[in-house]
C-alpha positions as a LaTeX table, in Angstrom:
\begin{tabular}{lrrr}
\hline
Residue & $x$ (\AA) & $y$ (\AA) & $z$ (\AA) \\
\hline
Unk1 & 176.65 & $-39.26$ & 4.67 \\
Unk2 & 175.36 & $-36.15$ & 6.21 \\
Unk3 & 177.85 & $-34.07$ & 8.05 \\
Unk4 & 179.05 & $-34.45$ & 12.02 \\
Unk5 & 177.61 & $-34.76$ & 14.31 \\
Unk6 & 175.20 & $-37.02$ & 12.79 \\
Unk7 & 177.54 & $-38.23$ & 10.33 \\
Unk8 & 180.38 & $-39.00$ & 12.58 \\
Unk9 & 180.33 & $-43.01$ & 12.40 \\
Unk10 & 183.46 & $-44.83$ & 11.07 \\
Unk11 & 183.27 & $-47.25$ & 8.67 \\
Unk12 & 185.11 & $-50.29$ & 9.61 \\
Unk13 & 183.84 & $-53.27$ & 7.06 \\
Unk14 & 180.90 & $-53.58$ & 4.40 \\
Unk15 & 179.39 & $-57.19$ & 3.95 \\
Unk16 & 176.77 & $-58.74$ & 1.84 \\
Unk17 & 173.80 & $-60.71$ & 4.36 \\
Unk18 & 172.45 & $-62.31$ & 1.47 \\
Unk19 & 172.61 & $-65.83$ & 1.67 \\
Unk20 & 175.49 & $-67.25$ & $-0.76$ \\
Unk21 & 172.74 & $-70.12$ & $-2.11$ \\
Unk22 & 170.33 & $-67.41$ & $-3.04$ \\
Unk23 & 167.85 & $-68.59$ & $-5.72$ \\
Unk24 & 168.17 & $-66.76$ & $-8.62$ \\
Unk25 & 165.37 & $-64.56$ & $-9.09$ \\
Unk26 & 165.84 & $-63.82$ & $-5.55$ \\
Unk27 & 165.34 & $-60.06$ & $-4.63$ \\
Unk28 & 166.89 & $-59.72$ & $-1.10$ \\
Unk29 & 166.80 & $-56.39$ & 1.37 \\
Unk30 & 167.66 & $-55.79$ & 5.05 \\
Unk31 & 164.94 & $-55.87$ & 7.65 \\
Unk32 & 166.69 & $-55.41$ & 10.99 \\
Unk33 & 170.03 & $-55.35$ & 12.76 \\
Unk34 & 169.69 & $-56.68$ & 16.69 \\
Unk35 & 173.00 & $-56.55$ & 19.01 \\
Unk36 & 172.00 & $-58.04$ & 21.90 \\
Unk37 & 173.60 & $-57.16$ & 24.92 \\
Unk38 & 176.67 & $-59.34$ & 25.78 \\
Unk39 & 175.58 & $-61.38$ & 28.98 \\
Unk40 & 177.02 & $-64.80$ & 31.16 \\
Unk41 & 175.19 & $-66.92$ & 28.85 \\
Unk42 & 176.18 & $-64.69$ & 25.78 \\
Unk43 & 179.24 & $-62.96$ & 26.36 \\
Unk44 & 180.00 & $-62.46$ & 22.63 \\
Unk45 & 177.88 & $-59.34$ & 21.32 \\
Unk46 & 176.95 & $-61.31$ & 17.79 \\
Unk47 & 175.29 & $-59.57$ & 15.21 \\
Unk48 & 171.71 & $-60.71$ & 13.74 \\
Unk49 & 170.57 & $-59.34$ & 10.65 \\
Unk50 & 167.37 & $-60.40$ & 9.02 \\
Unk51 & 167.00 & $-60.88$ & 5.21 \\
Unk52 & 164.09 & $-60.08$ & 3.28 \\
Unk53 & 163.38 & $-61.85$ & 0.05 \\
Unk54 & 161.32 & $-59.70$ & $-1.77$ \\
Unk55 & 161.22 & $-61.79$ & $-5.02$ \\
Unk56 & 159.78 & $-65.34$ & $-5.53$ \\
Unk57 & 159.22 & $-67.09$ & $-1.91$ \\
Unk58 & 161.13 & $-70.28$ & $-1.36$ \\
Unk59 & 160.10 & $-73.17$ & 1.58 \\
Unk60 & 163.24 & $-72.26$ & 3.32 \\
Unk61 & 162.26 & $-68.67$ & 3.72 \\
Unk62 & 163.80 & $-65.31$ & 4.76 \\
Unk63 & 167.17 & $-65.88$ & 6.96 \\
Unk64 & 169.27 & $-63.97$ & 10.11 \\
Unk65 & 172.34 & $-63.49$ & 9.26 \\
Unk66 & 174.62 & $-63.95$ & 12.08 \\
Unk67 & 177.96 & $-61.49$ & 11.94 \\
Unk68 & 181.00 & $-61.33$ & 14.48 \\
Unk69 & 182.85 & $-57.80$ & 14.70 \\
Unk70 & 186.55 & $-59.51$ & 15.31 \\
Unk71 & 190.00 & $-57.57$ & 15.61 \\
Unk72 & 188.08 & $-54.11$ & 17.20 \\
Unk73 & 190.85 & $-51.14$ & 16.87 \\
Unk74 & 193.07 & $-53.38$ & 14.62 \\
Unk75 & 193.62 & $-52.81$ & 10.87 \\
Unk76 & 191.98 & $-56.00$ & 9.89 \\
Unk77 & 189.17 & $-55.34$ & 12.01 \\
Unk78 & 185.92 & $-56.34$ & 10.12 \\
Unk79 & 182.86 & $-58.38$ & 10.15 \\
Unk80 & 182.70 & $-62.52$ & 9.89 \\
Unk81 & 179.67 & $-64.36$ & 8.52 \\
Unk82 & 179.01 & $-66.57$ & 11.50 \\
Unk83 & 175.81 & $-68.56$ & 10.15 \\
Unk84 & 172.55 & $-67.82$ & 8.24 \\
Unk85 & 169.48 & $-69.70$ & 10.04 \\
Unk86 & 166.52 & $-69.73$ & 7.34 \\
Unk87 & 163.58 & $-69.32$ & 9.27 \\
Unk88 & 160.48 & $-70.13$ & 7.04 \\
Unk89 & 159.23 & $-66.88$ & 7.40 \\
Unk90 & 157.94 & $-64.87$ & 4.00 \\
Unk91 & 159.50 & $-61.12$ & 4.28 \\
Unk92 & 160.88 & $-60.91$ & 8.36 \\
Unk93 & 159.62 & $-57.63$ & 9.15 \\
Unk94 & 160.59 & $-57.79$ & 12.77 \\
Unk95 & 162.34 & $-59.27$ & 15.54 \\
Unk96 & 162.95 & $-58.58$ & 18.88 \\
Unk97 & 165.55 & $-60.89$ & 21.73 \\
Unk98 & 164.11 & $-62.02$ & 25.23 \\
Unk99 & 165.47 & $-59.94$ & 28.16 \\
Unk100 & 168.09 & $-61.27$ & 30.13 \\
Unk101 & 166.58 & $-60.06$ & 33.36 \\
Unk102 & 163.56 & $-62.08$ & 32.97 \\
Unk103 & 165.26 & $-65.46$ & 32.18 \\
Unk104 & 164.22 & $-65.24$ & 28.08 \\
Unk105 & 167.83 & $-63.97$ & 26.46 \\
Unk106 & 168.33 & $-66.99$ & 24.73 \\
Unk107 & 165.13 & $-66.43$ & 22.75 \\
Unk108 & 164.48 & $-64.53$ & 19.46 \\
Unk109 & 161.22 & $-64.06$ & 18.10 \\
Unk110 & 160.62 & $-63.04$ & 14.34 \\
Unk111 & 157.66 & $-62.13$ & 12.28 \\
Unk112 & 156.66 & $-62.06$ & 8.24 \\
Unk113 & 154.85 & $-59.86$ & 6.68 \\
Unk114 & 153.44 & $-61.69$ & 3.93 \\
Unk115 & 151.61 & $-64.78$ & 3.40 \\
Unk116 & 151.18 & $-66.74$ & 5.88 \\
Unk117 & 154.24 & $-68.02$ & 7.39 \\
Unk118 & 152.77 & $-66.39$ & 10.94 \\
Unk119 & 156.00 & $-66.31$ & 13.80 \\
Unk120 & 158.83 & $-68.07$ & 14.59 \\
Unk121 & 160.47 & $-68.42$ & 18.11 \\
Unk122 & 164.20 & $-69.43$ & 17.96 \\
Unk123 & 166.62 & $-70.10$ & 20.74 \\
Unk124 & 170.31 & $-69.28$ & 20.63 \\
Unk125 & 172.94 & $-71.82$ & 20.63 \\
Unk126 & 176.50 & $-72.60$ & 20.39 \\
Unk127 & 176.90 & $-69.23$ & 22.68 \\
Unk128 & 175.05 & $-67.38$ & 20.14 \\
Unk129 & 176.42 & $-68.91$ & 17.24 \\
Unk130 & 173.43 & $-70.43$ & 15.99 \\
Unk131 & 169.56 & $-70.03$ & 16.08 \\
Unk132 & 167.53 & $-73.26$ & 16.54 \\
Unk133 & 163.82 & $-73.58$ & 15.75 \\
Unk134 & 161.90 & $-74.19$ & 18.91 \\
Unk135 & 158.27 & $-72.92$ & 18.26 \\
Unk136 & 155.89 & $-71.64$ & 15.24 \\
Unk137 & 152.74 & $-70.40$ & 14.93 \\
Unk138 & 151.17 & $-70.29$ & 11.48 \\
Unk139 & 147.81 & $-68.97$ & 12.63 \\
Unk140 & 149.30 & $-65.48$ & 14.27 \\
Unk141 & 148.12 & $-62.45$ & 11.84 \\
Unk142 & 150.49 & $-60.46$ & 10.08 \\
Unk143 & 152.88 & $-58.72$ & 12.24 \\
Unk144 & 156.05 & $-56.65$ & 12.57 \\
Unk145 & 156.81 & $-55.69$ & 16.23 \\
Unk146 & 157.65 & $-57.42$ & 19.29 \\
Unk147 & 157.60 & $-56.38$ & 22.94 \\
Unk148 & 158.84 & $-58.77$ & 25.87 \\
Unk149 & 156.51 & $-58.30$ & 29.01 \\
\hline
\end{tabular}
């Protein structure tokens, strides 16, 4: 870790976001880490972490992890695996949440990078709990970055 002031985060718990029914010859890596902004709909500031499988594709695809920082400024504090949602996707590469002053916080939209699994559009539930499936698109080229407009 390089020295303060760039250096100056605390560690407060390590976790694995691979998926604990991994198939073997698996090869998993982090994509992105989103923290949506804690809202009305969403007060809970859940953490969504996308998972890469580098190795042989499966049908059920790349996931999102889904973390909850619990016990903040306690000695136990630490990170809970909430869900993982497996998406379809081959190799999430990017994602990007709705904004909540347009109406679309509730949505996620993710995007592989290989094949062609195309885009996914998921909707939060359970207060953020859980993703849901709502939309896909197969056809969409190769992509890696969102922007809401």
């Amino acid at each position: 870790m390089p020295a303060p002031p760039n250096g100056s985060v605390t560690t407060f718990a390590t976790v694995s976001i691979v998926p604990s029914d991994s198939p073997p010859d698996a090869k998993w890596a982090a994509a992105e880490i989103l923290i949506p902004r804690p809202s009305k709909q969403f007060p809970v500031p859940y953490i969504y972490v996308s998972n890469r499988n580098k190795g042989t594709p499966t049908s059920t695809g790349d996931s999102i992890a889904i973390f909850e920082h619990v016990n903040r400024g306690k000695p136990n504090e630490g990170l809970v695996l909430v869900k993982q949602v497996f998406t379809g996707l081959q190799q999430i590469r990017g994602m990007e949440f709705g904004s909540a002053e347009q109406g679309c916080e509730q949505f996620l939209i993710a995007g592989g990078s290989v094949g062609e699994t195309g885009v996914v559009m998921l909707r939060r539930t359970e207060g953020g709990r859980n993703l849901e499936i709502v939309a896909r698109n197969t056809d969409a080229p190769v992509l890696t970055s969102f922007v809401w407009i």
